[in-house]
N, C-alpha and C positions, 0 to 999 in steps of 0.2 A: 766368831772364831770356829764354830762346833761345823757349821756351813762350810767354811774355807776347808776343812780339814776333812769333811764329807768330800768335797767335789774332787779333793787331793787322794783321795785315796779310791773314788772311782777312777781317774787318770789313771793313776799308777796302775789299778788292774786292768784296764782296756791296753795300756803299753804293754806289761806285761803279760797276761793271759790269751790278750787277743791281738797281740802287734801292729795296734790303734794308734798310727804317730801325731795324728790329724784328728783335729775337731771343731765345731763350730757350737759354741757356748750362747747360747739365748735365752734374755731374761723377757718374762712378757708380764706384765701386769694390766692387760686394755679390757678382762674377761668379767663375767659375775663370779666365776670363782677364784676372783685373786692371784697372788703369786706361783707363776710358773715358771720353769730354772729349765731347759732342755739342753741338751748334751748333742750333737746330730755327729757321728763318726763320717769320717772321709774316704772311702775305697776306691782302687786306683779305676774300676768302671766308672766313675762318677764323674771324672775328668771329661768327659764327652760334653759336659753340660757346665762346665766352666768352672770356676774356681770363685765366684764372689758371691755374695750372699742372695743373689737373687737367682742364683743356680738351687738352691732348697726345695722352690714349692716344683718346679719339673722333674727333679729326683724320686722325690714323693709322689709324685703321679706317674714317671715311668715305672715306679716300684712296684705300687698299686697296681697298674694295667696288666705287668709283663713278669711279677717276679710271687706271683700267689700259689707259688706250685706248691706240694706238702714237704720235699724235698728243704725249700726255704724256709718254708715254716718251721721244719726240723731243727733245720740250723737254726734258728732264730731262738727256737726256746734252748738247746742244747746252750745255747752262748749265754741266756739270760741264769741256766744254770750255773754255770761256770761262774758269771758273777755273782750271781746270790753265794755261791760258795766259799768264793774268795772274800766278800765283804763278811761275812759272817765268822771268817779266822784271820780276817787282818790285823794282823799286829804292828804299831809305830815304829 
């Protein structure tokens, strides 16, 4: 339950904080370091590369190739702020 109610209340802040309507939720456990839970948001650029789950690993390599500027990177920690903020006074 403590799990279900974690991933519910990162949802709720990516809808809310970051107007995240879309997600793609992956459970992986095939590693040596066991249980991994990833969360992958949907942005409407990413539609280029399709819509089913084997659109993931070209996302992630156009990402990687074309999106390393410091600009992104900005955004990228500003947002992971945003959520540390949010989880940190969320309340039920």
């Amino acid at each position: 339950m403590e799990f279900i109610n974690l991933l519910r209340k990162i949802r709720k802040g990516m809808r809310e904080l970051l107007n995240i309507d879309e997600v793609y939720l992956f459970q992986n456990e095939d590693t040596e370091h066991g249980f991994h839970f990833w969360i992958f948001p949907r942005y409407d650029w990413m539609d280029k590369f399709g819509r089913k789950i084997q659109s993931v690993r070209p996302i992630i390599e156009f990402s990687k190739t074309n999106m390393l500027e410091s600009s992104t990177i900005k955004d990228v920690k500003e947002t992971a702020r945003k959520m540390r903020d949010y989880m940190s006074n969320f309340k039920n």
